[in-house]
C-alpha positions in Angstrom: -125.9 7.6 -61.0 -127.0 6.1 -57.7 -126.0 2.7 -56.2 -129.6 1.5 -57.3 -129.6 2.5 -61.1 -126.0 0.3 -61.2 -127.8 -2.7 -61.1 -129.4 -3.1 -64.7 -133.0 -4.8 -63.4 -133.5 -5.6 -67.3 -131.3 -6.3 -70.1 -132.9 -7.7 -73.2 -130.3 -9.5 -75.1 -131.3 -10.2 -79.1 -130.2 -13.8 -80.3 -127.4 -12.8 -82.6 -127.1 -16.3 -84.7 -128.7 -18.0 -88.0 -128.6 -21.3 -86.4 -131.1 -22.0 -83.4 -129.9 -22.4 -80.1 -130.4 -25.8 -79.4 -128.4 -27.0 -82.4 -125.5 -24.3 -82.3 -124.7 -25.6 -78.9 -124.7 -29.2 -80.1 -122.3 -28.4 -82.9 -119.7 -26.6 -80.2 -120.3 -29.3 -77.9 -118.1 -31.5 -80.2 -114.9 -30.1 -80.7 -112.8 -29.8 -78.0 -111.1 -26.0 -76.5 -107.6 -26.9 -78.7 -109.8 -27.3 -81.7 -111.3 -24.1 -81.4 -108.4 -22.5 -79.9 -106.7 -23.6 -83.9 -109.1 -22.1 -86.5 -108.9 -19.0 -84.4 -104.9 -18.5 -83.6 -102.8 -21.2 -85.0 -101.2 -20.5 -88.6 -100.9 -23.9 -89.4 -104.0 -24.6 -89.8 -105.6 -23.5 -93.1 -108.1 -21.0 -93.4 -107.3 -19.8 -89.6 -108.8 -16.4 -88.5 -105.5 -14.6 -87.4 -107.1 -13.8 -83.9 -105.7 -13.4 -80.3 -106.1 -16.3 -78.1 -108.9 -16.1 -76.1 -108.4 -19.0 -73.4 -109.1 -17.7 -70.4 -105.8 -19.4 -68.5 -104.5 -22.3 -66.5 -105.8 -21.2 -63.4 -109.9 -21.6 -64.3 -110.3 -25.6 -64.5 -113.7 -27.5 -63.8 -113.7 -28.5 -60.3 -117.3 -30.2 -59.8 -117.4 -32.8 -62.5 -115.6 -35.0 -63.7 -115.6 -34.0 -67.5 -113.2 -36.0 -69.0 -113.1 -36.4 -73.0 -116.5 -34.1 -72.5 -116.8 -30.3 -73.8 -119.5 -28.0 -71.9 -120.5 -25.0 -74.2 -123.0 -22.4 -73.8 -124.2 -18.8 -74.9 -122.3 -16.2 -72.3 -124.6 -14.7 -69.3 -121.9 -11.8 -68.2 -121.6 -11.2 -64.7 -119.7 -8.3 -63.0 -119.0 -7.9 -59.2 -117.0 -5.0 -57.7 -115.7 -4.7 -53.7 -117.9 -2.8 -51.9 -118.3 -4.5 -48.0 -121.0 -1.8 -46.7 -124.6 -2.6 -46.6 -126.4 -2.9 -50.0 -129.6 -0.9 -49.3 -131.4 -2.3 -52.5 -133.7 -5.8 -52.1 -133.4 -9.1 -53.9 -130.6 -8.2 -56.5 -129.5 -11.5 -57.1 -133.0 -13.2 -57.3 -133.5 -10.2 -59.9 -130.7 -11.1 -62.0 -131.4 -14.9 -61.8 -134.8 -14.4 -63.1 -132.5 -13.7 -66.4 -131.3 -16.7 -66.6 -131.8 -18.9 -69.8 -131.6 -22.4 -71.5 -128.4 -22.8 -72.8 -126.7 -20.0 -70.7 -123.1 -20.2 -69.8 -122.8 -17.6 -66.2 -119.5 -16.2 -66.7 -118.5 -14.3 -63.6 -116.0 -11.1 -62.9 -114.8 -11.4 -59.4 -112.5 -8.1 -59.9 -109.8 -10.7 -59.2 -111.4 -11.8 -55.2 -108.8 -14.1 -54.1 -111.7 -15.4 -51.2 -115.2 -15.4 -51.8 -117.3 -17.7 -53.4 -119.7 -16.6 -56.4 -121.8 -19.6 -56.6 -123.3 -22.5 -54.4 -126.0 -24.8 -54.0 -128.8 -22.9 -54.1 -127.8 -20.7 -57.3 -127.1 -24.2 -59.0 -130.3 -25.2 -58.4 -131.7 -22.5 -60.2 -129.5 -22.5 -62.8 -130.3 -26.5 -63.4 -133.9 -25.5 -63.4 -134.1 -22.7 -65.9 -131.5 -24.8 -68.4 -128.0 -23.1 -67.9 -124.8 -25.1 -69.2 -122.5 -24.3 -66.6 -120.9 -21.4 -64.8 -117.4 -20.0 -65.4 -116.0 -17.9 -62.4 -112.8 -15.7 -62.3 -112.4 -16.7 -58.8 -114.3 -19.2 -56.0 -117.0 -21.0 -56.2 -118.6 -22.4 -52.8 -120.5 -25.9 -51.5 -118.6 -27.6 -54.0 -119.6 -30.8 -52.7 -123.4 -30.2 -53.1 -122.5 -29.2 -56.3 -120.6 -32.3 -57.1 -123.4 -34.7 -56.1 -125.7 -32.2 -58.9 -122.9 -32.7 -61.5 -123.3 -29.2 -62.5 -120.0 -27.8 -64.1 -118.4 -25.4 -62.1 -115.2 -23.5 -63.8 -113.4 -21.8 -61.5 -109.8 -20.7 -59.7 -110.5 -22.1 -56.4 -113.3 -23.5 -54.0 -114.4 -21.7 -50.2 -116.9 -21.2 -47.8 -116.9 -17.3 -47.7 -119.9 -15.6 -49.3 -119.3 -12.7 -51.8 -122.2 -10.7 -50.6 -120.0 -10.7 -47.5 -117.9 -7.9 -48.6 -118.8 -7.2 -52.2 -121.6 -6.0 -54.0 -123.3 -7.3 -57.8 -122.8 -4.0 -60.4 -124.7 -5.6 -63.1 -125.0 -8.3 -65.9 -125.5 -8.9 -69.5 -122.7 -5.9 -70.3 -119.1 -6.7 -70.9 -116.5 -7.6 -68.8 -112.8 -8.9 -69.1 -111.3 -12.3 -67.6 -107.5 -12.5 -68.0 -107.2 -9.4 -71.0 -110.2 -11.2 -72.7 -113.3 -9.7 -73.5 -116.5 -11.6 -73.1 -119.6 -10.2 -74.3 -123.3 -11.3 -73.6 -124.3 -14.0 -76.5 -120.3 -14.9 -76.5 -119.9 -18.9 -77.3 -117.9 -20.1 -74.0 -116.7 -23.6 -74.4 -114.9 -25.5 -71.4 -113.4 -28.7 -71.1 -110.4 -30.5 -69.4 -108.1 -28.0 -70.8 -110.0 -24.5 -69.8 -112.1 -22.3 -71.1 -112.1 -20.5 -74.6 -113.9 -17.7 -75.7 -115.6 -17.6 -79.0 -116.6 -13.9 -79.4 -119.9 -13.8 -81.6 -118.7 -12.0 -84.2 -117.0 -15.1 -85.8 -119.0 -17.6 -83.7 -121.0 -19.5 -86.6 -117.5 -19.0 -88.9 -115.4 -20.7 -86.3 -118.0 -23.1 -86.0 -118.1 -24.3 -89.9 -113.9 -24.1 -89.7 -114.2 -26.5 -87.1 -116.6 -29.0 -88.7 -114.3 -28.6 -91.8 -110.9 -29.0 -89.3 -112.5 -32.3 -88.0 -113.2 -34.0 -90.7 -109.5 -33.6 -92.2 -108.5 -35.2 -89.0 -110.9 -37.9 -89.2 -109.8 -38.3 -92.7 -106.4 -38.2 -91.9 -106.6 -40.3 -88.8 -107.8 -43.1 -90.7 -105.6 -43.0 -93.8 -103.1 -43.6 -90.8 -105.0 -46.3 -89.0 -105.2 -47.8 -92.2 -101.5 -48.4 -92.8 -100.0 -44.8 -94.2 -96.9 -43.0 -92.9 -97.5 -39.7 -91.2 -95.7 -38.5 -94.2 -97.6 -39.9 -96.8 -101.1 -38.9 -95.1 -99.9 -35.6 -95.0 -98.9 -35.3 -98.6 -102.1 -37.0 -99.8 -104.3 -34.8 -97.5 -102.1 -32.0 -98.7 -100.9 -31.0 -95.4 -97.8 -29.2 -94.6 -97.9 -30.7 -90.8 -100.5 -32.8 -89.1 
């Protein structure tokens, strides 16, 4: 294999879920990461799926918006990069892969652990903004942070710099798996990010994590207003029938 047929020009993805796009993303987009993160890992929670945890860390935060109480979720876009700083003899890699970009994309981005460069900027924003991409997730820097501020485009990422990646590494391909932090993340992955991090909902259990979380938050709403209403902790946990809240 050459340094040209490394670079997959084409990678048709099929749309793995019942529910359509638009609304699956809605439905994530109201629980937050710690919700998720529950159903999936936490045994106290009823019904949970007995997996590993999939946050991807402390260190991957959003640094160009101020999210708040907000959760950003999106289908994944996989991104690998590998160190390579001689010249790339192939043309317009990156406008290639950025013709690939979707509505409703999250770009989730393997630096191979770069501790310098930056994997997005302004210009890549704008693109992604225009073709209908959530946000971006990057296992390492991300650059012109403040243009990308002023966009209010959601950038998760380790660290921000000036230094360009094509500088001294080189795009393998995208759309194919790659591993942030001992997680897998697969193409058509849910990726949800708020002020706490970023989870990954692998799509095998997507559209089950997603009903355990509609089913999770209305206990708590339940719950929370047994509580508001007057009850003990105790006694809204025994009448909701839960050993903790």
């Amino acid at each position: 294999m050459n340094r040209e047929d490394e670079i997959t020009r084409q990678r048709e993805i099929t749309y793995p879920y019942s529910i359509e796009s638009d609304e699956m993303i809605a439905r994530f987009e109201k629980f937050y990461t710690s919700a998720i993160i529950d159903v999936m890992i936490n045994p106290k929670i009823d019904g949970y799926l007995k997996m590993n945890s999939t946050w991807l860390g402390k260190d991957i935060k959003c640094l160009t918006k101020d999210i708040k109480r907000d959760a950003v979720a999106g289908f994944a876009f996989t991104i690998q990069w590998i160190t390579d700083p001689s010249p790339d003899e192939r043309e317009h890699v990156g406008e290639t892969m950025l013709s690939q970009y979707f509505k409703n994309a999250m770009l989730v981005v393997d630096t191979g652990n770069d501790p310098e460069s930056g994997y997005l900027g302004e210009l890549n924003t704008n693109a992604m903004m225009q073709n209908g991409v959530r946000g971006s997730v990057i296992d390492g820097g991300s650059r012109d942070s403040g243009f990308v501020k002023m966009m209010d485009f959601p950038v998760f990422c380790k660290f921000t710099t000036p230094i360009d990646a094509y500088m001294k590494n080189r795009l393998r391909g995208y759309n194919l798996p790659i591993y942030i932090n001992g997680v897998t993340i697969e193409p058509m992955d849910i990726i949800v990010g708020d002020s706490d991090g970023v989870v990954v909902v692998p799509k095998a259990v997507a559209e089950e994590v997603l009903l355990l979380c509609e089913k999770f938050a209305k206990f708590e709403d339940d719950t929370r207003e047994l509580i508001k209403s007057g009850m003990s902790a105790l006694d809204a946990a025994l009448k909701m029938g839960a050993k903790e809240l």
